[in-house]
C-alpha positions in Angstrom: 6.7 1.8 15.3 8.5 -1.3 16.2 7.2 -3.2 19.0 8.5 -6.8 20.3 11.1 -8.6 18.8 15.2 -8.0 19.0 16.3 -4.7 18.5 18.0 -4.2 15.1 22.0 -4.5 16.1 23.5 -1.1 15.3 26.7 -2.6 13.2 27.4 -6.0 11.9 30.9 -6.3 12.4 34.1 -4.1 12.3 35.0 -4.6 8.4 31.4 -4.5 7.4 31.0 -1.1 9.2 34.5 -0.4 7.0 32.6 -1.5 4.0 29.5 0.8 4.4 31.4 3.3 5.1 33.3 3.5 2.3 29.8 2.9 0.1 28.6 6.0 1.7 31.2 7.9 0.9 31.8 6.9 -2.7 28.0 7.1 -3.2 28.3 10.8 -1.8 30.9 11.5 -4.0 29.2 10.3 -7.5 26.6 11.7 -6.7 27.9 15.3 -6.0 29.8 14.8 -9.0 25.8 14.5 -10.9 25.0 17.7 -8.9 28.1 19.9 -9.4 28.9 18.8 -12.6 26.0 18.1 -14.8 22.4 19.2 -12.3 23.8 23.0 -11.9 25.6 23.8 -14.9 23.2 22.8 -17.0 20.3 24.0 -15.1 18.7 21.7 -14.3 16.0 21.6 -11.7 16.0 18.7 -8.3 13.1 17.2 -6.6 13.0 15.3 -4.0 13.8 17.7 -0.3 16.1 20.2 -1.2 13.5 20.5 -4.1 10.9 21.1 -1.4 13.2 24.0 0.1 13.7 25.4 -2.6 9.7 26.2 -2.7 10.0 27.6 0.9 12.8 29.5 0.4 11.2 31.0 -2.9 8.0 32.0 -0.7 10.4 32.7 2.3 13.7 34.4 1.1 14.7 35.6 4.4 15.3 31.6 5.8 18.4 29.8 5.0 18.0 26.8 2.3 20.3 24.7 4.5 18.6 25.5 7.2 15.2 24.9 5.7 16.6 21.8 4.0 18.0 20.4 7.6 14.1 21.5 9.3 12.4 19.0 6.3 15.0 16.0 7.8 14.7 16.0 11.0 10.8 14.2 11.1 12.2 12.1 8.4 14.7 11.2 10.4 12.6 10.5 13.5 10.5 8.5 11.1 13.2 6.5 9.9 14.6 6.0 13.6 10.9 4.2 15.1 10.1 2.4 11.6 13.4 1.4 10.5 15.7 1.0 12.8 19.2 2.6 14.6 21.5 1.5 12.1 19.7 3.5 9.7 19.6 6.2 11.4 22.8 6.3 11.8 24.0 5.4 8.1 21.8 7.7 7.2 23.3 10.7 9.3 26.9 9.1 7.9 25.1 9.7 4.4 23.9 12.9 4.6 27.3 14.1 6.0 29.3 12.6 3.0 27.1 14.2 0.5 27.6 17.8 1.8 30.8 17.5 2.0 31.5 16.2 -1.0 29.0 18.5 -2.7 31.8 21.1 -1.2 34.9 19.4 -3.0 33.9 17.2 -6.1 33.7 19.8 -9.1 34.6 18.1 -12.8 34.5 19.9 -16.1 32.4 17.3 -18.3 32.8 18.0 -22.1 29.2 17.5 -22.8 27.5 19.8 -25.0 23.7 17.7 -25.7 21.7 18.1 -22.6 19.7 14.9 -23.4 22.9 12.7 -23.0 23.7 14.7 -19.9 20.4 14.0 -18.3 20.7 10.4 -19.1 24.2 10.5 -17.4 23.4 12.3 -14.5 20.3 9.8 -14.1 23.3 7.1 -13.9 25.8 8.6 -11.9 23.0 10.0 -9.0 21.2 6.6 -9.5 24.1 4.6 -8.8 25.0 6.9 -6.1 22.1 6.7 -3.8 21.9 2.8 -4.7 25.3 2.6 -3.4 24.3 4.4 -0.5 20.9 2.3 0.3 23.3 -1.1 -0.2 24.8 -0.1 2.9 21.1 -0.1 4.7 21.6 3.5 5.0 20.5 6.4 2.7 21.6 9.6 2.0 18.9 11.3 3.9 15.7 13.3 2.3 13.4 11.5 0.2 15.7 8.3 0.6 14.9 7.7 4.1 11.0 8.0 3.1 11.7 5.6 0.1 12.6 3.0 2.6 9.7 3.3 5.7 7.2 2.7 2.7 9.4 -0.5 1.7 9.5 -1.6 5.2 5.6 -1.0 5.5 4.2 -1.6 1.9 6.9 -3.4 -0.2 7.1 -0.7 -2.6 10.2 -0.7 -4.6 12.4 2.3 -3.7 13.0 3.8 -7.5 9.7 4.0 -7.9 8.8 5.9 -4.8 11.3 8.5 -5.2 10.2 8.8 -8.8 6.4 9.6 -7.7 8.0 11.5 -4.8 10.2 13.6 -7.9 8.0 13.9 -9.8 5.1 15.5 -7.7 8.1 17.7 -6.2 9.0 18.6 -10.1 5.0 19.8 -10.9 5.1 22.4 -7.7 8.4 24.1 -9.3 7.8 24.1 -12.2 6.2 27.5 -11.8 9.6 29.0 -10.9 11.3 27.4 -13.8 11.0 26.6 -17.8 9.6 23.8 -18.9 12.4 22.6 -20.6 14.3 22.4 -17.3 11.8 20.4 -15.6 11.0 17.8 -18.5 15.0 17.3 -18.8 15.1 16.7 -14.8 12.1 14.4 -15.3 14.4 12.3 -17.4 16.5 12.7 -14.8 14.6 11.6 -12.2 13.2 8.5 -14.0 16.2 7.2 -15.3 18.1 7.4 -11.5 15.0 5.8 -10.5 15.4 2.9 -12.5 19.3 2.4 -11.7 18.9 2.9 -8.1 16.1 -0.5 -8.4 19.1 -2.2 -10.3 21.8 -1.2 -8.0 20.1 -2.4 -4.4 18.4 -5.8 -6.1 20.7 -5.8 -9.3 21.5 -9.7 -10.0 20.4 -10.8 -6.3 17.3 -10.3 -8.2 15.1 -13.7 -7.0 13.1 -15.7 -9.5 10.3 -18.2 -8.1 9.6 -21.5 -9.7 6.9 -23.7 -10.3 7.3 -27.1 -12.1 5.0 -29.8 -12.5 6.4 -33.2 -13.6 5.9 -36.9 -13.5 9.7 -37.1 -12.2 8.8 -34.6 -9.4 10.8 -36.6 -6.8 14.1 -36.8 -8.9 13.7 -33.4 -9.8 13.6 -31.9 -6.3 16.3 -34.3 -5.4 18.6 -32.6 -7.7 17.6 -29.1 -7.1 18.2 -29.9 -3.2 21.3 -31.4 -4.6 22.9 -29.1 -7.5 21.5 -26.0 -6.7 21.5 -26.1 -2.8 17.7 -25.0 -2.5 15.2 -25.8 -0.6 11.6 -27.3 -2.7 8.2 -27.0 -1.5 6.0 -30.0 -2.7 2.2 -28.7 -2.7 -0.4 -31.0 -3.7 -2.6 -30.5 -6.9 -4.8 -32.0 -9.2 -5.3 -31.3 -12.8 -8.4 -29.2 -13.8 -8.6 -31.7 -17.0 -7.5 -34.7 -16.2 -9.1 -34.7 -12.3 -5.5 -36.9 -11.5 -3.5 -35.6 -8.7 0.0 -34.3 -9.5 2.4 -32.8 -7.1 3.9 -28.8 -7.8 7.2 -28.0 -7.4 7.9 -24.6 -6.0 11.1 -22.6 -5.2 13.2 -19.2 -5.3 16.3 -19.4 -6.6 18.5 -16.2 -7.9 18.7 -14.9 -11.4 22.2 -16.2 -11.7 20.9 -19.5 -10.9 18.0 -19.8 -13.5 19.9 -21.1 -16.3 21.4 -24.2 -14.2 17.8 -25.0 -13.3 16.1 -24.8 -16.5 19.1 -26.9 -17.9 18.3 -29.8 -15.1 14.5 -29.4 -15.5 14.8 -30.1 -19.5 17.6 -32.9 -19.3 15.2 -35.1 -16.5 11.9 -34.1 -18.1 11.8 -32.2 -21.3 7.8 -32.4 -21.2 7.8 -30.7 -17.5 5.7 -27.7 -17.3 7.7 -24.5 -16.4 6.3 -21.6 -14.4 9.3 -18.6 -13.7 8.1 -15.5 -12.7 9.5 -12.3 -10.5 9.5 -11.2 -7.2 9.2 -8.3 -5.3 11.0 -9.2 -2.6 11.9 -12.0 -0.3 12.9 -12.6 3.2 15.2 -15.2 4.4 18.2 -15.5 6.0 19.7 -17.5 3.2 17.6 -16.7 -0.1 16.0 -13.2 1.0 17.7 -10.1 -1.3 16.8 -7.4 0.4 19.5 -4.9 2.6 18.4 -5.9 6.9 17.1 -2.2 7.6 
């Protein structure tokens, strides 16, 4: 639960409220478009919540899948209201909305026959929908809203929670339907997994850097400089040689790593060159993850 500290501000501003808005709603409609036109004609099976109701309705005909469905969010959305914060609560309820109603209205005809190529497509249209829709700092409710407490509380990446989540969802039911139908929503499932990673860090993706030179100073000058980012200097000494040597380190964005490397290797082509990837990182000016 969050204790201390500002309360998260329940909008940003009047055009980005505009903005989100209109991510949630486009990111409802691609991803009833997945649903209505590739998921149900096709047959194949969904995880996640409504995956979840369809178990309980299957032991329990007589209840209502909506209902049932609606029963499952409401602690999620309690959840998401004490870890994350109002905003995404209330995103969230925008998302949810604009996904059943656009799971009413959206209904396209696709001319694919090979169910392999129309699992890999619904994979990208659903992953790029919910993506969308976590962009905003909002989700489209279910499994979504989950996806982002453990983020919050264990920096794990969202596609791969709702993959596990998916998947463990896709083993219970698959004793209601073929195995075919399950193994082709597995595809599904992993592949909107991987896009929705792409579309919320995509090229905001951060890089962190570790350099060790004998122009250190001239380096970080021109990174400060050039790049506009900050350098931490961190004292070392080499595990050979016994002579002290000073350690570059920064985080710069994927976009920037070819400008670095190419002022690096035109000050010190011997300079040793550490680049490796993060999970995430939090800053006002570097950090690329959404403010839930």
């Amino acid at each position: 639960m969050r204790t201390g500290g500002n309360p998260q501000a329940l909008f940003l501003s009047p055009w980005q409220v505009i903005r989100d808005i209109g991510l949630l709603c486009l990111g409802g409609v691609l991803c009833a478009v997945g649903v209505n036109s590739i998921l149900i004609p096709h047959n194949f099976v969904t995880g996640g919540i409504t995956g979840i109701a369809l178990i309980v309705y299957k032991i329990f005909p007589f209840l209502d899948p909506g209902v049932i469905y609606l029963l499952l969010n409401l602690p999620l959305f309690a959840l998401a209201w004490m870890v994350v914060g109002r905003r995404f609560f209330v995103y969230s309820i925008l998302g949810t909305v604009a996904l059943s109603v656009s799971l009413l209205f959206f209904h396209f005809d696709l001319q694919i026959e090979d169910r392999m190529l129309n699992a890999l497509l619904a994979g990208v249209i659903l992953g790029v929908g919910a993506g969308l829709c976590l962009k905003t700092s909002g989700s489209q409710g279910g499994t979504d809203m989950l996806s982002v407490v453990l983020l919050k509380r264990f920096s794990i990446k969202i596609g791969n929670t709702l993959m596990v989540l998916n998947g463990l969802v896709l083993l219970l039911i698959s004793v209601y339907y073929s195995i075919e139908a399950v193994l082709y929503t597995m595809i599904v499932v992993f592949v909107s997994s991987k896009v929705i990673n792409l579309v919320v860090v995509g090229l905001s993706q951060r890089k962190a850097v570790f350099i060790i030179s004998r122009h250190w100073d001239y380096i970080s000058r021109e990174i400060l400089k050039d790049i506009r980012r900050g350098v931490t200097i961190i004292k070392g000494e080499g595990g050979y040689s016994r002579k002290e040597e000073k350690i570059l380190y920064t985080v710069v964005q994927l976009t920037e790593i070819g400008t670095l490397k190419r002022l690096v290797h035109g000050i010190d082509p011997d300079a040793f060159v550490v680049i490796s990837d993060t999970l995430e990182v939090i800053n006002y000016r570097i950090g690329n993850q959404p403010h839930w």
